[in-house]
C-alpha atoms as one frame of an Amber mdcrd trajectory, in Angstrom:
protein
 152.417 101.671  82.505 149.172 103.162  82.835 146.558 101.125  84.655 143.048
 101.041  85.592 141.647  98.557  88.162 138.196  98.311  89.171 137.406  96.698
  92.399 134.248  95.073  93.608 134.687  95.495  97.074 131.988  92.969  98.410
 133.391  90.023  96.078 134.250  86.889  98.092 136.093  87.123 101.275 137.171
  90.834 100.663 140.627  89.776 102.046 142.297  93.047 100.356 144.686  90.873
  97.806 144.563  93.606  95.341 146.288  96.346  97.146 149.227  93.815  97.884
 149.212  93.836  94.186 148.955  97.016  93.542 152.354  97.876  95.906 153.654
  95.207  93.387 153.038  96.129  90.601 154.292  99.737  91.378 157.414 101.254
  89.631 158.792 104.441  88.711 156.559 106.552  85.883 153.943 104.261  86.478
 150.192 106.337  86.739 147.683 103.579  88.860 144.176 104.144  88.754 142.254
 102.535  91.663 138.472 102.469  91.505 135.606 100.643  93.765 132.171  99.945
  94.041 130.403  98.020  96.054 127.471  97.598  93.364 126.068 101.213  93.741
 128.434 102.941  91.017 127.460 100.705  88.084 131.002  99.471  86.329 130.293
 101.059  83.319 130.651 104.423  84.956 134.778 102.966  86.120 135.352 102.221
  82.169 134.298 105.484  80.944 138.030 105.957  80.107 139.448 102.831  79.980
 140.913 103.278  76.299 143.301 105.619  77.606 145.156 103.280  79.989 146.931
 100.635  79.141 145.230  97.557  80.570 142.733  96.863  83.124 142.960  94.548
  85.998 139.271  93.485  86.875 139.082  92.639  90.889 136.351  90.629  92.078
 134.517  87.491  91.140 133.539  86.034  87.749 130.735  88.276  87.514 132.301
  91.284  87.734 135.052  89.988  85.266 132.527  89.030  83.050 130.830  92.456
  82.953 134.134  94.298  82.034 134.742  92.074  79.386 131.259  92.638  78.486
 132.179  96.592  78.864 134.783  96.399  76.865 134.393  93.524  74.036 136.122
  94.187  70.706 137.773  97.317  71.873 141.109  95.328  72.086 141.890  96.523
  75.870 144.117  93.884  77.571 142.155  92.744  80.657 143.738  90.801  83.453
 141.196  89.099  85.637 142.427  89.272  89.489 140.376  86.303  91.366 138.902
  88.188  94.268 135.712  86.166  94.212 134.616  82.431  96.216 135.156  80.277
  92.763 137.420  82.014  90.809 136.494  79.977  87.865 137.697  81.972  85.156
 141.572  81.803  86.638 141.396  77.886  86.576 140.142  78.093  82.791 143.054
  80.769  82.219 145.910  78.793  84.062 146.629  81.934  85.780 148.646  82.260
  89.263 146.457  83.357  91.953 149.405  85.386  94.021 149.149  88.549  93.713
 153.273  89.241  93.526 152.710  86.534  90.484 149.773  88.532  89.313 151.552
  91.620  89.603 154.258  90.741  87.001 152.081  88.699  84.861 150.106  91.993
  84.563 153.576  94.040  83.263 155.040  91.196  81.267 152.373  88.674  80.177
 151.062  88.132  76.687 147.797  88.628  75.496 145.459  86.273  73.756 141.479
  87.134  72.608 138.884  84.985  73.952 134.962  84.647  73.013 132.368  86.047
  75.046 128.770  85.109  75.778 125.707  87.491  75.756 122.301  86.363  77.198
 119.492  88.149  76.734 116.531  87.884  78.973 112.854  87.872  78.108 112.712
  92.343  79.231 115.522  92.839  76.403 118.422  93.436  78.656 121.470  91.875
  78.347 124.275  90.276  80.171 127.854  89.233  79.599 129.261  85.917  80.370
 132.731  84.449  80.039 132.751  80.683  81.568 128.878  79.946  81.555 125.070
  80.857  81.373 122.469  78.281  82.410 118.796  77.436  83.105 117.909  75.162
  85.679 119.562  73.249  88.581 123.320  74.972  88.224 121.103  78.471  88.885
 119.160  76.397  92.098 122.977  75.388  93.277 124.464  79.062  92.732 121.296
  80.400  95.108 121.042  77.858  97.680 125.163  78.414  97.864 125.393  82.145
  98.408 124.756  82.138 102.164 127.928  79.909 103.054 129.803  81.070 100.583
 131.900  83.806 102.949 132.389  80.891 105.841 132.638  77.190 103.200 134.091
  79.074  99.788 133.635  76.277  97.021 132.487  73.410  99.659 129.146  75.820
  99.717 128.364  74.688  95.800 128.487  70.998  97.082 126.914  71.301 100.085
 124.185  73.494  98.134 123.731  70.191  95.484 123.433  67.783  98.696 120.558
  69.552  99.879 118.818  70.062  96.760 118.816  66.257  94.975 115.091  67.170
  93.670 115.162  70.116  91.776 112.741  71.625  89.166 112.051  69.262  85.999
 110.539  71.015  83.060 110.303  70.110  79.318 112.426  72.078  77.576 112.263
  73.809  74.000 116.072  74.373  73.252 116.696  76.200  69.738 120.606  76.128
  68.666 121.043  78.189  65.745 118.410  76.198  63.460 118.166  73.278  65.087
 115.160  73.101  67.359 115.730  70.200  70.309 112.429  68.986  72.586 113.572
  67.171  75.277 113.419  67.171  79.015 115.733  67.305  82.191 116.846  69.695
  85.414 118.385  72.265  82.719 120.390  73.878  80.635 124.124  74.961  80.527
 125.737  77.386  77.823 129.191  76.747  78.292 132.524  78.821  76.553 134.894
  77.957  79.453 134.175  74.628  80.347 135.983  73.931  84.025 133.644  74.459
  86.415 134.182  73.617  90.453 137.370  71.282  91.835 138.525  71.680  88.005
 135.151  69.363  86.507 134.975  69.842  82.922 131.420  69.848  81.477 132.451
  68.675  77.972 135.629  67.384  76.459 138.126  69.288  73.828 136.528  72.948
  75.084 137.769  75.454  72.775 136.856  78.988  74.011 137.912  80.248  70.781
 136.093  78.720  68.219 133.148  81.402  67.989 130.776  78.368  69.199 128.964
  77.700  72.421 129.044  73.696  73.658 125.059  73.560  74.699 124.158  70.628
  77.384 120.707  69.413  78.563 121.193  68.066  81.887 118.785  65.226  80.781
 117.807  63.581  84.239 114.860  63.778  86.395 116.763  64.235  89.274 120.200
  65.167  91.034 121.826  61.446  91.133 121.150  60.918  87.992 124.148  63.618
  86.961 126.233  61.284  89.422 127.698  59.412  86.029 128.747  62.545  84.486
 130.258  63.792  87.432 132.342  60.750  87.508 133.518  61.313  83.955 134.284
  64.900  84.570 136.434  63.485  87.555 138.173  61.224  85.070 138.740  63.849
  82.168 141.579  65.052  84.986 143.606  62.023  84.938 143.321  61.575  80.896
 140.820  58.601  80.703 137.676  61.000  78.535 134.878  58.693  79.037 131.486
  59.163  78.161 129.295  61.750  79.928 126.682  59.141  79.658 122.911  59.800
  78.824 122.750  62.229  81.109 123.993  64.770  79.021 122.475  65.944  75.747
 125.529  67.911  74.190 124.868  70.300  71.165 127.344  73.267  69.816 126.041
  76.532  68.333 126.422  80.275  68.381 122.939  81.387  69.036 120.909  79.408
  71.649 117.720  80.248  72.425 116.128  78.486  75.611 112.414  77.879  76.630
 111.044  75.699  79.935 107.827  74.807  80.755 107.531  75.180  83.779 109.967
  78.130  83.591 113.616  77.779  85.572 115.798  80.237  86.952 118.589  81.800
  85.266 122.378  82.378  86.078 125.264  83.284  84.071 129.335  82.894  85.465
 127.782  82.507  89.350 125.557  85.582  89.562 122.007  84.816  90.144 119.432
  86.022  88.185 116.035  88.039  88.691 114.806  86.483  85.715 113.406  82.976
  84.871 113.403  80.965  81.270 112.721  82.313  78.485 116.278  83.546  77.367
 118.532  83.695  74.483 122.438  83.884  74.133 124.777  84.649  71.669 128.591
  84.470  71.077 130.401  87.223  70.436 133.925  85.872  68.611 137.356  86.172
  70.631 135.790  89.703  71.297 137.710  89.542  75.515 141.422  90.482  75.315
 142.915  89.037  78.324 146.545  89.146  80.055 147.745  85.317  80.245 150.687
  83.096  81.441 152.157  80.667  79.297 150.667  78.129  80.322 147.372  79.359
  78.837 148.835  80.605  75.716 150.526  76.842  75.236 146.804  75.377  76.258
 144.768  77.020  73.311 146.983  77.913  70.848
């Protein structure tokens, strides 16, 4: 095989899984192309050739997953994600191993299945990509306050983040999803495609990533306990019982979403925190991310 991997090098705890699965993956006739950045080579400059290999194995967090999907959408260039990151959210949503011996052969022998992909575009006119989620809001409040303990807590800095922030930002909010215009009111906004988020919460029920539609959820509280219901649920969806998300959650589905605050709230998309603050608009691009997957994922949504 002929492989490319890009490698973030600052992503999460920088532990150096990849090159134990690179000295996996190895075989005879195999040509491995290792490249890095540490976010001064932008990754579009790694991809510049990508259509001649293969596959490519993007190393890092969701973010930098995300953006060579984005890279690379609708060029039908398997991509296996390799969960370098704190959250590795995108792996849970995948049911992929996290080893990187398992990685290694699921990379050589695994199937292939295409996956939509989010775009937001910010107020400027540039654009992101975004496979598991975009929001407005509190979630962007939680992925800032969380970055400093990230290297020492790893996921326990998300909920110690939400402890220490029960009084976020409430705005009125102007949500438009495809011609529907919402009013309404809360802590935020969440654009989800994948929707298991931290300790394997889902945000809605009956996700389908591949249905060329966003699920679109006002977190409709004034403040943080008043998501405590819905948390609850989410807990629950894991052991089968699918009860309500309660009021707290306005849930909408759509392909184009188009989000205004007053007063304006900060923006994230899959964990990376933005410069920029509401307005914003996303769109779905349709199964346009090729990804390598196990069989477990493959038997979860086909």
């Amino acid at each position: 095989m002929k492989l490319l991997v890009v490698n973030n090098l600052v992503s999460g705890y920088r532990e150096g899984g990849i090159y134990d699965f690179l000295r996996a993956f190895a075989e005879d006739g195999d040509d491995i192309t290792l490249r890095n950045t540490d976010g001064t080579t932008p990754i579009d400059a790694l991809l510049a050739d990508a259509e001649t290999f293969d596959a490519v194995v993007a190393s890092g967090g969701d973010g930098t997953v995300a953006a060579v999907a984005h890279l690379l959408a609708d060029t039908g260039i398997p991509i296996l994600p390799f969960p370098a990151g704190t959250a590795n959210l995108l792996t849970v949503n995948l049911e992929a191993p996290e080893e990187p011996h398992a990685l290694a052969t699921l990379a050589r022998f695994g199937e292939t299945m295409d996956f939509d992909l989010g775009v937001i575009e910010f107020e400027d006119g540039t654009q992101s990509g975004f496979s598991l989620m975009a929001g407005a809001g509190y979630d962007a409040t939680i992925m800032e306050a969380a970055q400093p303990g990230k290297p020492l807590l790893g996921q326990v800095a998300y909920f110690t983040a939400a402890l220490t922030n029960p009084t976020p930002q409430f705005s009125r909010i102007r949500l438009t999803v495809d011609d529907q215009v919402i009013e309404s009111d809360g802590l935020g906004v969440l654009i989800v495609n994948f929707s298991r988020m931290q300790f394997e919460i889902s945000v809605v029920h009956n996700n389908d990533p591949r249905d060329g539609l966003f699920d679109v959820v006002i977190l409709h509280t004034r403040d943080a306990f008043g998501l405590i219901p819905a948390l609850l649920a989410g807990l629950l969806d894991r052991e089968g019982g699918f009860p309500s998300r309660t009021d707290a959650l306005e849930i909408y589905r759509g392909a184009r979403v188009e989000v205004v605050a007053d007063p304006p709230l900060p923006i994230q998309f899959d964990g990376e925190v933005s410069e920029h603050n509401t307005p914003f608009k996303a769109h779905i691009l349709p199964e346009a991310a090729r990804f390598i997957v196990s069989d477990e994922c493959v038997a979860l949504y086909s």
